[in-house]
C-alpha positions as CSV (number, residue, x, y, z in Angstrom):
1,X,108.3,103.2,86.4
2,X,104.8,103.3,88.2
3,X,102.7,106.4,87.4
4,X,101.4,108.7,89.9
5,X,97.6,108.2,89.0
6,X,96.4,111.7,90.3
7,X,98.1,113.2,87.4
8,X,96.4,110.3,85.0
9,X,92.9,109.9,83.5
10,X,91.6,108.2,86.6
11,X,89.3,110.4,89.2
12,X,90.6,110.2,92.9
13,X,87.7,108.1,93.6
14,X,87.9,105.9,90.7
15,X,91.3,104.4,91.9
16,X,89.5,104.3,95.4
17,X,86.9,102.0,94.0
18,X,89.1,100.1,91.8
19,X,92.3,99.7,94.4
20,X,88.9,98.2,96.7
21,X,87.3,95.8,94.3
22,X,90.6,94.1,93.3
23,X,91.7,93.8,96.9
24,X,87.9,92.2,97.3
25,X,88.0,89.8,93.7
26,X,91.7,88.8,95.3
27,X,90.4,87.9,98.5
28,X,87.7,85.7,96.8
29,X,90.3,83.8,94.6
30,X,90.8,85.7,91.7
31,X,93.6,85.9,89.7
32,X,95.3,89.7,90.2
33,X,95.0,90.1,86.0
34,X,91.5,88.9,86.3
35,X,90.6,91.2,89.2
36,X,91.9,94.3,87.8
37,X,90.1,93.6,84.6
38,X,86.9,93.0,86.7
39,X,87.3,96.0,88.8
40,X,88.2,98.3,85.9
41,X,84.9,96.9,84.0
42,X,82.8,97.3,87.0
43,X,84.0,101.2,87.4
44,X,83.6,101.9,84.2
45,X,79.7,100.4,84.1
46,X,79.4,102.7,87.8
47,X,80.3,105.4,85.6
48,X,83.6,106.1,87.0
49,X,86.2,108.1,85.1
50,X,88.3,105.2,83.4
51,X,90.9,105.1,80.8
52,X,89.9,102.4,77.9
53,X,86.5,103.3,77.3
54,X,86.4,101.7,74.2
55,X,87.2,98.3,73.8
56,X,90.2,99.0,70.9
57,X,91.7,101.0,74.0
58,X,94.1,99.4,76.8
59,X,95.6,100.3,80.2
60,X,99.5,101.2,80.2
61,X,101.2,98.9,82.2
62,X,102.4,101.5,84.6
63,X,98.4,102.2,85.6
64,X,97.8,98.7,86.2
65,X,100.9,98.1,88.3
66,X,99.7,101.2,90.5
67,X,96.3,99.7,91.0
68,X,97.7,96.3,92.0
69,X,100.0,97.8,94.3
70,X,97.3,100.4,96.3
71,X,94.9,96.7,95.8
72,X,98.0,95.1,97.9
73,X,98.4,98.0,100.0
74,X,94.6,98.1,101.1
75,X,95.1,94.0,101.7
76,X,98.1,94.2,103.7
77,X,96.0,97.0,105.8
78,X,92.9,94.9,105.9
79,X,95.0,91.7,107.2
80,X,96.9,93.7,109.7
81,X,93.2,95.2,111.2
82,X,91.8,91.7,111.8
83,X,95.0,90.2,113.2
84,X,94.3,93.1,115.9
85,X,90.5,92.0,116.3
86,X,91.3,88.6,116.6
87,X,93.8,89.3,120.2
């Protein structure tokens, strides 16, 4: 079951940020386990409020399924915008 990250240790605009940069790291080529690694790392050095701030710690499985899925989301949206310019 996906989690409903506004009840979890991310701030609102932390999963703004991170949902953005793995739609962006995907969009250059990266692998989706690679970009949300990237994009969680990159938060966390913006000083964003991240789970995992040590690096013993990890992200449940349910968070990172919700990122990848508001990352798909925002790419799906992002597609559908320049399909529009392009007419």
């Amino acid at each position: 079951m996906i989690v409903d990250l506004s009840e979890s240790e991310y701030s609102d605009t932390a999963q703004d940020y991170i949902s953005k940069k793995i739609s962006k790291l995907s969009d250059e080529g990266k692998p989706h386990d690679q970009a949300v690694a990237i994009a969680m790392s990159m938060a966390k050095e913006k000083g964003y409020k991240v789970p995992g701030k040590s690096k013993n710690e990890t992200y449940s499985k349910e968070d990172v399924q919700e990122i990848i899925s508001r990352a798909n989301d925002l790419m799906s949206e992002a597609r559908e915008k320049m399909k529009h310019r392009k007419r």
